[in-house]
N, C-alpha and C positions, 0 to 999 in steps of 0.2 A: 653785363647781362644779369636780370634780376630773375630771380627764381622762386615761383610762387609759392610758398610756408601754410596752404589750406592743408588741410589733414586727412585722406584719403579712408574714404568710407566703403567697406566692403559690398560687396552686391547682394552675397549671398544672407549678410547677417538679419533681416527682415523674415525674408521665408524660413530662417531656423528658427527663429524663436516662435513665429506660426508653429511648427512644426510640434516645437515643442507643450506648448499651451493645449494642441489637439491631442497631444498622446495624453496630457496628464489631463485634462478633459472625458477622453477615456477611458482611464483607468478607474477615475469617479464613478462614471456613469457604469463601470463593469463590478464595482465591489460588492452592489446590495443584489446582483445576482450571481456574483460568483459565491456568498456569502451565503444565498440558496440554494448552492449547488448548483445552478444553471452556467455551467463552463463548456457547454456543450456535451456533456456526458452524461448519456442512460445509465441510470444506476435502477439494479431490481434483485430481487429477492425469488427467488423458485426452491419453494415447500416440497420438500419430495419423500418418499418412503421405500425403503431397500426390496418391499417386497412387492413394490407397486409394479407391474411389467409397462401399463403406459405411463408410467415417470421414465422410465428408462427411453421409452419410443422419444418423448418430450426432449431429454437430454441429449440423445443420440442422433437427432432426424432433425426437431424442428429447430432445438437453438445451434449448430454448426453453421448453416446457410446463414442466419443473424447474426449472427458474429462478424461472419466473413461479409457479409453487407456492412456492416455498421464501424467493422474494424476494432482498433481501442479506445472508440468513443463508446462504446456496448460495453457494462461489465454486467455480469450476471451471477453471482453470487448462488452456489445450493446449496442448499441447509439439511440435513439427513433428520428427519421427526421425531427418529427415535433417543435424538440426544436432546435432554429435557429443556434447556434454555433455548432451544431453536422452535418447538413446540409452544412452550411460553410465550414466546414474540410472534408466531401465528395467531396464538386467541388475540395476544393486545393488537395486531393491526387489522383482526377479522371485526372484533371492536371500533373498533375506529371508522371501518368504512361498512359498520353496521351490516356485515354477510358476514355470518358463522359455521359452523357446521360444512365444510367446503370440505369436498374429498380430496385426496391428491392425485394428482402434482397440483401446487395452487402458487402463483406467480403475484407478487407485488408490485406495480411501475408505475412511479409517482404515487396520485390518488386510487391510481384503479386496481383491485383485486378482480383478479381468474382464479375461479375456481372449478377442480375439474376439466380430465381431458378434452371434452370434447368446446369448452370454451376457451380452452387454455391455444387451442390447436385455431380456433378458430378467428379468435378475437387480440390473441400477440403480436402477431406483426401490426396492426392497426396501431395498437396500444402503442406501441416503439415508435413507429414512425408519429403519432402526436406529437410527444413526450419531445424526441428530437426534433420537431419543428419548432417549439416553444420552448430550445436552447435549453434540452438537459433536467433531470432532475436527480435531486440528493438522495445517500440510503432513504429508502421508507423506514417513519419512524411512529412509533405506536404513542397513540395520546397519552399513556400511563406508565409508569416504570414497571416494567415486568416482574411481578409477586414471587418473592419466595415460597416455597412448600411452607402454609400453615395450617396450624391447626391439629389435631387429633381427633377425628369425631369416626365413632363406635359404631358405625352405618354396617347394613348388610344391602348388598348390591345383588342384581338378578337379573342378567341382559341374554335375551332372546333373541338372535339373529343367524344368517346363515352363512358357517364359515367359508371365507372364499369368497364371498359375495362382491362385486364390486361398488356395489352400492353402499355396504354396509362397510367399507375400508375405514369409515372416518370412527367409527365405533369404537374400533379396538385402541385409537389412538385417543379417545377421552377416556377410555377404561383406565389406560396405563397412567395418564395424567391424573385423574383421583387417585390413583393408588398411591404415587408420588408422593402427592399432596395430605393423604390422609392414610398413613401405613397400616392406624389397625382396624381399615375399615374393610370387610370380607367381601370380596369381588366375584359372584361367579358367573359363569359363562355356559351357554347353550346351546348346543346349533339344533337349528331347526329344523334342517332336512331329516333331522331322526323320528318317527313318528313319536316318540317316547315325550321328548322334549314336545313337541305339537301340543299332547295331552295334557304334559305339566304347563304349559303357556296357558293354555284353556282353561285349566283348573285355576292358577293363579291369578289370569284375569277375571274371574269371578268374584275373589277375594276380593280383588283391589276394587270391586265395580266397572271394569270397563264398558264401555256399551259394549251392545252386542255385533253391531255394524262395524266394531273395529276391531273385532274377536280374532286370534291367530294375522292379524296383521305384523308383517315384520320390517325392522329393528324394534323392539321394545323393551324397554330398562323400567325397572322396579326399584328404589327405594322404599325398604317398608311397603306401604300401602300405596301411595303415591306413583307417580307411573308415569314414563315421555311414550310416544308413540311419534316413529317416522322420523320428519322433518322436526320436530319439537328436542330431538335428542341434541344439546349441543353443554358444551361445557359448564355455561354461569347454571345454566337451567337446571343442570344434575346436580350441581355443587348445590344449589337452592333446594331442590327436596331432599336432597342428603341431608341437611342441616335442620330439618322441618322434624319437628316433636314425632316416635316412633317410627323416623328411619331403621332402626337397631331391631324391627321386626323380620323375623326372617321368613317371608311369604314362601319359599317353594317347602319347606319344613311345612307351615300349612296347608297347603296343594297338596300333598300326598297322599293323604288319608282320603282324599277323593278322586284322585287320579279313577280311579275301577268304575265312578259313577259316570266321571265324565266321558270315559272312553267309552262308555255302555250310549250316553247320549249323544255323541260324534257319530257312533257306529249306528243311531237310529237314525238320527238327520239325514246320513249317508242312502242306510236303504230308502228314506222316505224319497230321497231324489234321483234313485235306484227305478225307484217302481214308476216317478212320474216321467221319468227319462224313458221307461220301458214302454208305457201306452202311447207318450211323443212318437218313438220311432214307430213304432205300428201304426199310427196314422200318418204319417207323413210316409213311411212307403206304401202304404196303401194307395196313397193320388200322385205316386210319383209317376211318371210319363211312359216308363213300361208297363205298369198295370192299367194304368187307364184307359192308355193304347188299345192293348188286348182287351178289355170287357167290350170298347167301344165300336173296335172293331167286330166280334163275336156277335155281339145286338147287330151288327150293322146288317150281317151274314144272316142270322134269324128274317132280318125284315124280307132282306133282298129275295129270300128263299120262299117266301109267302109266309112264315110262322105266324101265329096268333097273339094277343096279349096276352092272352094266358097260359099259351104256351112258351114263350118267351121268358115269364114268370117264371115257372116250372124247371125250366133248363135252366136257368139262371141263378135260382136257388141251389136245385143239385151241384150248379157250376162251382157256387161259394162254399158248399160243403165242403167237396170233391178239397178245394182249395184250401181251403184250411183244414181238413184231416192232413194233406198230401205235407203243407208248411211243418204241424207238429212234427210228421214222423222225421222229415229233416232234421227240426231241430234237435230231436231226442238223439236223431245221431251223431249228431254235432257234441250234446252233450257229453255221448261216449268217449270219441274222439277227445276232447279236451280233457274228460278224467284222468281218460289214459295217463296223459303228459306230468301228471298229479305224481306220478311215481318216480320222479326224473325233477325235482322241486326246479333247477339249474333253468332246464327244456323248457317245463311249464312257463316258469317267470319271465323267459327272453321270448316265448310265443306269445304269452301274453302284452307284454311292452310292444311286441309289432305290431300285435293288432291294434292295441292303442293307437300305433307310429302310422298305422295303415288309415285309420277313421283321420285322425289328424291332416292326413295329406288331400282324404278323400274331402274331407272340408273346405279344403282350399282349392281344389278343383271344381267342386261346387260352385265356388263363390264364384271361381271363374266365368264356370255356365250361366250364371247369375247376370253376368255385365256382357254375355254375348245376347242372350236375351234381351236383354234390357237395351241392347243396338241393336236389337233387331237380326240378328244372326244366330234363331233357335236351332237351325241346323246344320251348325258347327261346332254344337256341342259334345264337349269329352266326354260324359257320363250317359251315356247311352245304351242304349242294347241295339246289336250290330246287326247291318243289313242281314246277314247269314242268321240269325235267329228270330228274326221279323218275319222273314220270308217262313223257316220253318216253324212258326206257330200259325201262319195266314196256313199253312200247307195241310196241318194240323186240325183246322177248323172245318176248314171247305171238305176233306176224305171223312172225319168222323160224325160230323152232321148229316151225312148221308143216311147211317145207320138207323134202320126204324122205330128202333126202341130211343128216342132221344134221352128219355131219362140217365140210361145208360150209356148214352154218347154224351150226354152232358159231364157224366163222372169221368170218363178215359178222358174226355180233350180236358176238363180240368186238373187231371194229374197229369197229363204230359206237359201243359203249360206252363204249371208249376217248377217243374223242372229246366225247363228252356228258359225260364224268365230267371231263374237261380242267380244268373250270370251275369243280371242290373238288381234283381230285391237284394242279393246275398251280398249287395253293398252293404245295406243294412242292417240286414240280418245279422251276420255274422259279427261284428263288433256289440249288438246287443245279448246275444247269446255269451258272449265271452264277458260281458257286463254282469250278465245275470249270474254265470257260475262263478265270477270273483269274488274274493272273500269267505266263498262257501262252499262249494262244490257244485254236487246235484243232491237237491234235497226235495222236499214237498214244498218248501218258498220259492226254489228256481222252475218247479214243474210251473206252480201257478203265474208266476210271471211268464212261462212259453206261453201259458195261454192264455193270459191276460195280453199279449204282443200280437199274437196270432187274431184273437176276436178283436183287436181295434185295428189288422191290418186288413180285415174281408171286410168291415165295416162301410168305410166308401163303397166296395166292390157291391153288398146288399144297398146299399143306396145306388147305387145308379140300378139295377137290376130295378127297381122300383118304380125308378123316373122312367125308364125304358116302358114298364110292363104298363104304365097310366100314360102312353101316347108322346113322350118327350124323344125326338128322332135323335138317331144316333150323330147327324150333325151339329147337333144344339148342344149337345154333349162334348162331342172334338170343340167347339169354338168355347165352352167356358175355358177347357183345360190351355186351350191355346193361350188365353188373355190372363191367365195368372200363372203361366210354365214360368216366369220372373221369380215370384213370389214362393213359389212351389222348391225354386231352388236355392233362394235364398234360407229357407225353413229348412231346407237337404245341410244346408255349410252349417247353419247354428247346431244342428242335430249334429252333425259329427265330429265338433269340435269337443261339442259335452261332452258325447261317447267317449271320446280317446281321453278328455280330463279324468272322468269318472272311473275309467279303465288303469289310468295310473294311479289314481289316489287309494283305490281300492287291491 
């Protein structure tokens, strides 16, 4: 029996060598991205600062859930600002992707920088989930090698901002890096919320030539003369007018000697927008919807009753005296009242912040009445004067027009009106009177603004008394006020906003 001597050829050994050919196929094809970092791993960088509380929100809230998504293909890397090579490698890759000046928390992942909570919160998880679709990307790396501290330049620095601000966070962190950078260069620092510092800002933007348009605007840094404002303020940009011939000027040393003028012209500009503030609100509550109401209604009362044009006139005129003697003597005691408070500096200052806090609110409910209006639903409006004293001015009119002497029922129903309607004008009233006595008390400049307030507040009221007494029916008169009650109340919100600005600032 012969036995075949062919040579037995495995099965398997074809598909292993396939096998093999494809791994090392792939390994090829995986080097010039692994070689990029693309090994399937997010690598990122998060800028953070110790004092920042939404870096911590950032740390604490939004990267856990990402992590735990992403597992240990996520590293995420924080870097503390205040340690100087980690701040460093911020400008170089703020450089690179041409966005500087970024507040923190500010995040690096791959090409893209976040900068700032509320992009950082909004636009990371996108970023991550990209990044990991297109297999991973390596540390972010800055186009330039990150600068040692050079240099020695003799600069006097002068940065106006408000401490605390979250806006202005990125500020103190390029202050600290020129300091770094340039140790005998004089650094100093401002906060704004002090009226003191407002004034040397005012004074020293004068020196420098600011305009005027961007006067007491804040962050603002001084080199010498030279000067960033706002978004302008970022690291190359400082380090460039530090370096610019008479940096070494030190502008708030200049500023001083004029502090006294310019507080004198702050404090005029103030009253000038004092006084036009004061005749605003007296015309605009003059045609506010409680007064107009009442004259329109009153005219109306006159017709119904038989009165004459010139009797209408007549009552009408006395009605506007009546109405503005009745406003002053309010106000004067209004005045008192508020002195009073003058003795108690504590009382004074926190009644006056409320009435600002109070005009402020009453703005906003304004505006409110504004968009009911303006849908057509004028009476659903919050700022009103309430059935219960509608009624007792109609009540008011009808018993005291009876009386034969009109002249003299003209004067009673207009000081009783006055008083009833207290309780829709003393919206207005009363934050401008608290206007007028701030920053001064009661003098002869707040008497003449009571009645600079008062004569532009009867001023509509002698106008329609006019249109009335020349034949214009008291319906034609309800239907203007109806078709601009929008407008009327939108002019009520702009008015009160100013009030309560002007009541703080002063």
């Amino acid at each position: 029996m012969t036995s075949s001597s062919t040579p037995r050829t495995s099965t398997f050994s074809r598909p292993r060598k396939g096998l093999l050919k494809a791994a090392v196929l792939a390994v090829f094809m995986l080097l010039p991205a692994l070689a990029r970092g693309q090994d399937g791993m997010v690598r990122a960088y998060l800028f953070y600062s110790a004092a920042c509380e939404e870096c911590h929100e950032v740390m604490e809230e939004l990267l856990p859930p990402l992590r735990e998504e992403y597992g240990p293909s996520l590293v995420i890397r924080e870097l503390d600002l205040a340690i100087p090579k980690n701040y460093e490698l911020l400008v170089a890759l703020e450089e690179k992707c041409r966005k500087s000046g970024n507040a923190p928390p500010v995040v690096v992942v791959g090409d893209t920088l976040l900068g700032g909570f509320d992009e950082v919160r909004l636009r990371l998880p996108a970023a991550i989930a990209e990044v990991a679709c297109n297999g991973g990307c390596p540390w972010p790396a800055a186009a330039r090698n990150v600068k040692e501290p050079s240099g020695d330049r003799a600069a006097r620095v002068a940065a106006f901002y408000e401490f605390g601000c979250k806006a202005c966070g990125r500020i103190e962190l390029i202050l600290d890096n020129v300091a770094r950078q340039y140790p005998s260069a004089i650094i100093e620092r401002y906060d704004t919320t002090l009226r003191k510092n407002k004034i040397l800002l005012e004074a020293a933007s004068g020196i420098a030539g600011v305009p005027g348009e961007k006067r007491l605007i804040t962050p603002v840094v001084f080199a010498g003369k030279e000067y960033l404002i706002g978004g302008d303020i970022g690291d190359g940009a400082l380090v460039e007018i530090i370096g610019a011939p008479g940096s070494g000027y030190d502008i708030v040393s200049g500023a001083r000697p004029i502090e006294g003028s310019v507080s004198d012209k702050i404090a005029g500009r103030l009253e000038s927008f004092k006084a036009m503030a004061v005749v605003s609100a007296g015309l605009i509550d003059g045609i506010n919807p409680c007064a107009f109401a009442t004259i329109v209604f009153f005219i109306s009362y006159l017709t119904l009753v038989g009165r004459s044009r010139r009797e209408i006139l007549v009552v009408g005129v006395f009605f506007t005296i009546a109405v503005f003697l009745s406003y002053i003597a309010i106000g004067l005691g209004l005045f008192g009242g508020i002195r009073s408070l003058s003795v108690f500096p504590a009382i004074g200052a926190a009644f006056s912040y409320g009435i600002g806090g109070f005009a402020i609110v009453l703005g906003v409910l304004s505006f409110v009445d504004y968009l009911k209006c303006r849908r057509g639903k004028a009476s659903g409006m919050i700022l009103q004067l309430p059935s219960a004293a509608k009624k007792k001015i109609h009540s008011v009119i009808r018993e005291r027009s009876r009386l034969r002497n009109y002249v003299i029922a003209s004067l009673v129903i207009g000081f009783l009106v006055s008083l009833i309607e207290l309780v829709c004008t003393g919206q207005i009233y009363l934050p401008t009177i608290m206007l007028v006595v701030s920053g001064g008390g009661f003098s002869t400049r707040a008497l003449f603004l009571l009645i600079l307030y008062n004569l532009a507040f009867v001023l509509p009221l002698a106008g329609i008394v006019i249109l009335a007494s020349s034949g214009l029916s008291a319906e034609r008169l309800g239907g203007v006020m109806t078709r601009h009650l929008a407008a009327i109340k939108l002019l009520s919100a702009i008015l009160f906003f100013a009030l309560g600005t002007l009541i703080f600032l002063l």
